[in-house]
N, C-alpha and C positions, 0 to 999 in steps of 0.2 A: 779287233775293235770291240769294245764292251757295248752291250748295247742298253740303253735305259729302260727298266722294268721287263726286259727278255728274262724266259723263263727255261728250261730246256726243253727242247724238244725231242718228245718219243718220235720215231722215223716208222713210216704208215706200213712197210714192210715187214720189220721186226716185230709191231703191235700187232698185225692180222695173222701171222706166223705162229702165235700162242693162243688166239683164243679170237671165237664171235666178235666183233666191234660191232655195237649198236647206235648209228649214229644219225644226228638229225642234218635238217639244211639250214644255213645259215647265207647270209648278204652284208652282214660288215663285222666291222672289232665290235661292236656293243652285242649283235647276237652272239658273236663267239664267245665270247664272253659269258653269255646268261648259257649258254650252253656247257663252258668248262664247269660253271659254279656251281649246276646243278648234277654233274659227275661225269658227264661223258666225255670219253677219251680221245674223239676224234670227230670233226664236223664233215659237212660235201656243201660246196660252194653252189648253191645252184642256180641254174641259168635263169628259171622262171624267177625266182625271188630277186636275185640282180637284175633281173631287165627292168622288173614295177619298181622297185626302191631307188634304181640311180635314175632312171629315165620313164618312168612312171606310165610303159608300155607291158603289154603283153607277150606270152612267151610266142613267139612269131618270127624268132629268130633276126630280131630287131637289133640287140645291141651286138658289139664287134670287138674282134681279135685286142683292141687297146683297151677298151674298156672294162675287159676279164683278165689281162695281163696286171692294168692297174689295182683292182681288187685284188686280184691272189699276192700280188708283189705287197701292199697294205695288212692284211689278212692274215698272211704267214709270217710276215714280220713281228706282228704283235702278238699272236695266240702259239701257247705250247703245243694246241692239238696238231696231230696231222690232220692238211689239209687236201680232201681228194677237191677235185677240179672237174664239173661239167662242163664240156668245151662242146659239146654240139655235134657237130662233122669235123670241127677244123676250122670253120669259116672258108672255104671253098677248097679248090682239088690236092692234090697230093701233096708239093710241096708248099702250098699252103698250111697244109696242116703239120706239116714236119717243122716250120716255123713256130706255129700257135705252141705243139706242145716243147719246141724247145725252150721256148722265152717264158713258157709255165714253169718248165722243172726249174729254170734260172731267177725266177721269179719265187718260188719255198714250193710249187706243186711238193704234194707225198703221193698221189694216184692224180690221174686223170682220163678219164671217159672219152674214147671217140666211137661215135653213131653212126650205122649203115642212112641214114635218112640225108634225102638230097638236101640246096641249100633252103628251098621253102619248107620250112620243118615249123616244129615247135608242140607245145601241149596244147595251148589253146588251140590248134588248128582242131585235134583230134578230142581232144581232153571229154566234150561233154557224149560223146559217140561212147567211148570208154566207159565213162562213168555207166551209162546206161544199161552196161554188160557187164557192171565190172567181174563178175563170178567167172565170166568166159574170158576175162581178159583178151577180149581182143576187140577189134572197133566192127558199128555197124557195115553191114557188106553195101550200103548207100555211101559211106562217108570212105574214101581214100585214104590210105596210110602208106605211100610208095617208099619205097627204100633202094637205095644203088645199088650197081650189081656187085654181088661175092668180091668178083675181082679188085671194082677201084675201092671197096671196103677194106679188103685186104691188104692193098697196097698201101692203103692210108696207116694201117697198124703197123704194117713194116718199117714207115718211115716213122710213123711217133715214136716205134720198142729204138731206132737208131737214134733219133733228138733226145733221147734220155739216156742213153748211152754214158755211163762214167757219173751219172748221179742217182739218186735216193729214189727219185722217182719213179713209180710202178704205172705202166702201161694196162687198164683196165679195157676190152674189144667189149664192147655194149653194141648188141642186135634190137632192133624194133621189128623185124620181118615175120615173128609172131602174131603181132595183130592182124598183119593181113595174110601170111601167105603158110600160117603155122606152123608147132612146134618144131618140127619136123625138120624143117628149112633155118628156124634161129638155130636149131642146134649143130647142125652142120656147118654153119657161118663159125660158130663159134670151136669149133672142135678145130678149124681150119686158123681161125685165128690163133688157138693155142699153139699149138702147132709150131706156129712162127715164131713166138717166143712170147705171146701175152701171158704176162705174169697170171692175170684173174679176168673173167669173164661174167657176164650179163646178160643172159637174154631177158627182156622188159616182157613185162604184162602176165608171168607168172602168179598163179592166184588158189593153185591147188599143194598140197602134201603128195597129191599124185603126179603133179606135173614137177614137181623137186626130184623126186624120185625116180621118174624118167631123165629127165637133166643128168643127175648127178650118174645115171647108171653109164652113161654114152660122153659125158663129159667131166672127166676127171680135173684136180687141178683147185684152185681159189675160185670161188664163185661171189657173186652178189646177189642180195634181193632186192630189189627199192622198190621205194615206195608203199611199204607196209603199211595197212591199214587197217578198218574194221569197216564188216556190213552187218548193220545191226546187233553192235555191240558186240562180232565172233570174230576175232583177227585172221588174215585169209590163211596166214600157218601161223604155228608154235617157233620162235625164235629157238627153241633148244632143242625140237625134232629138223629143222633143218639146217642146223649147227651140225649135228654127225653127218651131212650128204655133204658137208664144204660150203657150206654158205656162212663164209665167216666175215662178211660185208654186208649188212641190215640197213637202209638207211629211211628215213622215212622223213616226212613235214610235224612240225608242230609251234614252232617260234614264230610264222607268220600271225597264226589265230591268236596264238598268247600273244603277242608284242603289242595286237590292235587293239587288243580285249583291254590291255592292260594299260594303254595309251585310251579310247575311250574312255574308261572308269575314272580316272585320275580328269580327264581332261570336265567330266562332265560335273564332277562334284565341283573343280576349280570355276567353272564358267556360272554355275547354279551360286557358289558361294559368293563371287566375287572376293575369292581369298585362295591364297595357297594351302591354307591347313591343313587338308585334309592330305596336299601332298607330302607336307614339309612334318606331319606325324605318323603318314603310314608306316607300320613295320614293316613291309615286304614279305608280309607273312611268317614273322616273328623274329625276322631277323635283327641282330646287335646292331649298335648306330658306328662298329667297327666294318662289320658282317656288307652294312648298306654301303658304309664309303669304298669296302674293297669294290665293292659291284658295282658302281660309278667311275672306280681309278680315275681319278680327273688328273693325277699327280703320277704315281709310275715310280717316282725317284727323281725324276726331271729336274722338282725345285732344288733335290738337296745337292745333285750333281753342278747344279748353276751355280750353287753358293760354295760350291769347292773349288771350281771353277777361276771362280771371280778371286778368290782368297791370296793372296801373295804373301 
């Protein structure tokens, strides 16, 4: 079946197999979107950004198995990029989770993430504890950050590397046990995941050149960074020193701040003007009035498919 306005899609395997994928997070087709336009090759669906935009909660591990199957199933449908997949733990034990990532890979998953963190999880729980350390990455020794044990971790990887069994889809073992119980212990989680057949690996809260460097020396293999950032304008690594240790998985935020920033300014001139103008003139920052309706797609091919359709 052809599909209207599909593009083809690079497969998340093949693209990380040649080279760094530097890629942001995204929560529907309009960010995937502003995010293919501005060049990058591949997006991560992420749980905190999906939970505030469909259901307007925080990451607390609030929204479920249906409502991340629905985005990725929407999401992949529409965007060339490969699509990785934050699924969380799974949404609860084993074969729980052997469901979540099969009805992901069936759904267009290209990777998807499962977490040592029990089902009370999330960022906000820990996020501002983090923030406050972030050079240590790991959270205050006041603030909790538990994680399951090695075993049902592992067990959960075994059965998502099986639910994706015979598709595209790459099994990513993502550790949090860093923050609390250090490196020492995420790296072992993950060397044991390897092991089993995770294609690529994550241990969270990584923030030095020196802790890449240990990583990569004890664990071989596709790694990740996420959540790449800056403190005080010095990004915590160099994307192309930790490109030769196997961090060919970079993924980071930026579309939340832009989308608001960008919804704000527009919204404020319209409400100040009592007029569209200033929307209905912006360039988008220089962009053609071809340039802007690709970046809207309201149409796809949709209408001229109807009218061939219709034609007898």
């Amino acid at each position: 079946m052809t599909m209207i306005g599909n593009r083809k899609k690079v497969k998340f395997r093949d693209l990380v197999s040649r080279k760094q994928v530097f890629t942001p997070c995204v929560w529907d087709c309009y960010s995937a979107k502003a995010a293919e336009m501005a060049g990058f090759e591949a997006i991560l669906l992420s749980g905190a950004s999906l939970g505030f935009s469909m259901s307007g909660v925080p990451d607390l591990g609030l929204h479920n198995q249906e409502e991340l199957v629905y985005a990725t199933d929407r999401i992949a449908d529409y965007s060339p990029l490969p699509l990785v997949i934050d699924a969380d733990d799974g949404f609860g034990d084993v074969v729980q989770t052997f469901r979540t990532c099969y009805r992901l890979a069936k759904a267009g998953a290209g990777a998807i993430l499962i977490e040592d963190t029990p089902n009370e999880r999330g960022y906000a729980r820990f996020g501002r504890a983090m923030e406050a350390a972030t050079l240590a990455g790991k959270v205050d020794g006041n603030v909790p950050h538990e994680v399951v044990s090695q075993e049902l971790w592992l067990a959960k990887i075994k059965a998502s590397i099986e639910a994706c069994e015979g598709t595209d889809c790459v099994v990513i073992a993502r550790t949090e046990s860093k923050l609390e119980k250090g490196l020492d212990d995420a790296i072992e989680r993950c060397v044991r995941a390897a092991a089993l057949g995770a294609e690529m690996t994550y241990v969270h809260g990584l923030r030095t050149l020196e802790e890449c460097r240990k990583v990569a020396k004890e664990l071989p293999g596709w790694k990740m960074f996420g959540d790449v950032a800056t403190v005080n304008g010095v990004p915590f690594v160099r994307l192309e020193e930790i490109e030769a240790l196997g961090f060919n998985l970079v993924t980071m935020h930026y579309l939340e701040k832009g989308s608001m920033y960008g919804m704000m300014d527009y919204g404020r001139h319209v409400f100040k003007d009592r007029s569209t103008r200033y929307a209905d003139e912006h360039s988008m920052g220089g962009m053609t009035p071809a340039e802007q309706k690709a970046s809207l797609e309201r149409d796809s091919g949709w209408l001229d498919a109807e009218d061939r359709w219709k034609a007898l």
